[in-house]
C-alpha positions in Angstrom: -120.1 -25.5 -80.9 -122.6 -28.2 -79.3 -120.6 -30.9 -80.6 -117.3 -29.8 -78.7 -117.7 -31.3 -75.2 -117.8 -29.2 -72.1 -114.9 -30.8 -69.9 -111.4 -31.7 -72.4 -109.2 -33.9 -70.7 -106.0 -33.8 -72.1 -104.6 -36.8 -69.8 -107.5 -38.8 -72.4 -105.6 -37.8 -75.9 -102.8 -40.3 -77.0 -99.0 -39.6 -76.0 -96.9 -37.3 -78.4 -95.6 -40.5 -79.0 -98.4 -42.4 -80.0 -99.6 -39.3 -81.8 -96.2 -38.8 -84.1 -96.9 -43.0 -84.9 -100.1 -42.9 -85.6 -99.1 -39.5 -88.5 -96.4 -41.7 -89.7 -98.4 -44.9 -90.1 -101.2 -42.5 -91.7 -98.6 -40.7 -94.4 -96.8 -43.8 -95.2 -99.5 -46.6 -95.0 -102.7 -44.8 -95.9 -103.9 -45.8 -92.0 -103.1 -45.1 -88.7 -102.4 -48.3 -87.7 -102.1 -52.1 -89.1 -105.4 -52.7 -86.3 -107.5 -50.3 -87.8 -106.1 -51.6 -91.3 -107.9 -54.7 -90.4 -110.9 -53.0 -88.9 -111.6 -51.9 -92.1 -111.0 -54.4 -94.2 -113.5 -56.3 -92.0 -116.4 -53.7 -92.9 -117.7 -54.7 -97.1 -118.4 -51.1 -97.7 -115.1 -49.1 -96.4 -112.6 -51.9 -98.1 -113.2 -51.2 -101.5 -113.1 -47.6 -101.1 -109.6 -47.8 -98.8 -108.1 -49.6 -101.3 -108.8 -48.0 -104.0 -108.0 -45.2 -102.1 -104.6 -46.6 -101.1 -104.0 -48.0 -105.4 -105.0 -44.1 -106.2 -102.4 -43.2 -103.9 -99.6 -45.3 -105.0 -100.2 -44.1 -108.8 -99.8 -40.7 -108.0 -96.6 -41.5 -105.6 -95.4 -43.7 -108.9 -95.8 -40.9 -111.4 -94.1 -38.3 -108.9 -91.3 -40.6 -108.8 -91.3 -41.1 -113.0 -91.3 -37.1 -112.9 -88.3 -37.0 -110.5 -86.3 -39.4 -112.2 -86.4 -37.4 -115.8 -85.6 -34.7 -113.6 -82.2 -36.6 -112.4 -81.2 -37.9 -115.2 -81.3 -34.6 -117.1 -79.0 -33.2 -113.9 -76.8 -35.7 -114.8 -76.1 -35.5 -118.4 -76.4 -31.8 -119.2 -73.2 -29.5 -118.4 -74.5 -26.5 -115.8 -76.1 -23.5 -117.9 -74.4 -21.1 -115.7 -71.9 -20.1 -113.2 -75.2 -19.9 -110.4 -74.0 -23.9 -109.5 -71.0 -25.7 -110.0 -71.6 -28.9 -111.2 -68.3 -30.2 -111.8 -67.6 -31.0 -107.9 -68.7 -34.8 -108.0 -70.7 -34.2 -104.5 -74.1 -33.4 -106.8 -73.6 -35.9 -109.1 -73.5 -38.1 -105.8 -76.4 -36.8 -105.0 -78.4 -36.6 -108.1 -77.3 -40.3 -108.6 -78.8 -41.7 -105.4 -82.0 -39.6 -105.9 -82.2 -40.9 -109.2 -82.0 -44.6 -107.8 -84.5 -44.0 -104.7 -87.0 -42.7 -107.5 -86.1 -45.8 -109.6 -86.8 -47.8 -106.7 -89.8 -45.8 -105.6 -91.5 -46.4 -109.2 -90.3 -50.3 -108.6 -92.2 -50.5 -105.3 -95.0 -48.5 -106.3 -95.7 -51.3 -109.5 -95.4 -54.1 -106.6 -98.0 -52.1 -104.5 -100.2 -51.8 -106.9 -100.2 -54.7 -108.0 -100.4 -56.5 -104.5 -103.8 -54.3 -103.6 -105.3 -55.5 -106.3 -105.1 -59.0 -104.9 -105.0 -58.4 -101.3 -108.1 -58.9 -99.3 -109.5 -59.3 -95.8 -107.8 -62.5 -95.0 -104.2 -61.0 -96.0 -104.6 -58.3 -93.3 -105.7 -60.7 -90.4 -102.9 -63.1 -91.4 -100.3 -60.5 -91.1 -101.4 -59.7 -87.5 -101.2 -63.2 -86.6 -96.9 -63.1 -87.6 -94.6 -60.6 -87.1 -92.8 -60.7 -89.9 -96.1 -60.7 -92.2 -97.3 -57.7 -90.4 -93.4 -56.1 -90.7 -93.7 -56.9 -94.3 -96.8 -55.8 -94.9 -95.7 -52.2 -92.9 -92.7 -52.4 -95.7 -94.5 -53.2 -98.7 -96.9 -50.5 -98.3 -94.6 -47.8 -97.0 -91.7 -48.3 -99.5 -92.4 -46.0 -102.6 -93.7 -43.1 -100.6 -90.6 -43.4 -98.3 -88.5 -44.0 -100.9 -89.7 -40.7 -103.1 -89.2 -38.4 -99.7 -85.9 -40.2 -99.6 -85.2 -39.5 -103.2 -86.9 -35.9 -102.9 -84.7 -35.2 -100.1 -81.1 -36.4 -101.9 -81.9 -34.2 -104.7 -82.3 -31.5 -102.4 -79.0 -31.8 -100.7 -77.4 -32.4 -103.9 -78.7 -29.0 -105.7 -77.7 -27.3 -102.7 -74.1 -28.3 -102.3 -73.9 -27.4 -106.2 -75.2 -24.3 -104.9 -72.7 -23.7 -102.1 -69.9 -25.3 -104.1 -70.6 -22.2 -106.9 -69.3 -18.8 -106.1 -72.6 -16.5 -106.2 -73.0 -14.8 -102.4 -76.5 -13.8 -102.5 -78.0 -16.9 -103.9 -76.3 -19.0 -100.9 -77.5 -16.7 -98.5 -81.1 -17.2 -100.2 -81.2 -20.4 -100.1 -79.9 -20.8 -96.8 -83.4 -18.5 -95.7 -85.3 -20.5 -97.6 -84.2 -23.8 -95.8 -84.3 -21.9 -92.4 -87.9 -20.7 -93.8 -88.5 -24.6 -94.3 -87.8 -25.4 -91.1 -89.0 -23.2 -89.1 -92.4 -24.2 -90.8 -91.9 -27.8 -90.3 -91.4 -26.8 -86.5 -94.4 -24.8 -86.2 -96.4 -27.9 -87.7 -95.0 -30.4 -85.8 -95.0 -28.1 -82.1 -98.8 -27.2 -83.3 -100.1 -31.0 -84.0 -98.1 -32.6 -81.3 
């Protein structure tokens, strides 16, 4: 308790605003912000730990994305076991399809990454706060495969709940419509308790 100051000033704490940024920079780059990016990458004993941090990262979002595209494709090609889901609507095969591809794509950008950190130093991180479009590039580069899995995650989500809702069990769409309200209703309570 010593180290929690006596007077909190809430008017001192970032805006919700700058607060939701700096979470998104964090979960998608690996840090809260391109400035403290280079910060870092000035410092010789936190650089080769962030990026190895950040490579570590990347190979686990790549093999997600390997997981989730075996996943797809075996959606796609097998007939439905069951009458649980109805899988001859072409809606999930939509949406299997362009989770498949955002998984390809996240495995694609995830091989770029890691390929990039292993040649990206110091230098690199200044330049692209000098340009615009180096820094915008950079942001891209090292957000894509993670953005592109949650996109991926969140097609084949959509696309195993319409085959859900397009099959003709009651109770397992009323289910799965709790579980979804469930989901949000957590996703509030995290975002209304961090921001």
């Amino acid at each position: 308790m010593a180290d929690v100051p006596i007077e909190f000033n809430r008017r001192d704490a970032p805006s919700a605003v700058a607060r939701l940024q700096q979470s998104a920079f964090l979960i998608l780059v690996g840090a809260p912000s391109l400035e403290l990016l280079h910060q870092i990458s000035e410092n010789k004993e936190r650089w080769p730990q962030l990026k190895q941090l950040l490579t570590d990262r990347t190979t686990n979002v790549t093999v997600v994305g390997a997981l989730l595209v075996a996943s797809c494709a075996s959606f796609i090609t097998t007939p439905p076991p069951t009458d649980i889901s109805s899988w001859h609507p072409q809606f999930p095969y939509v949406c299997m399809l362009g989770a498949y591809g955002c998984a390809m794509l996240s495995i694609v950008f995830g091989f770029i990454q890691i390929l990039f950190l292993g040649i990206i130093g110091p230098g690199d991180i200044k330049a692209a706060q000098t340009s615009t479009s180096k820094s915008v590039a950079l942001f891209m580069l090292l957000m894509m495969p993670l953005a592109l899995l949650l996109l991926s995650a969140c097609c084949a989500g959509v696309g195993y709940m319409g085959a859900i809702w397009l099959g003709n069990v009651l109770w397992l769409k009323v289910f799965m419509s709790a579980g979804y309200a469930v989901l949000l209703f957590i996703l509030f309570l995290i975002m209304a308790a961090l921001y």
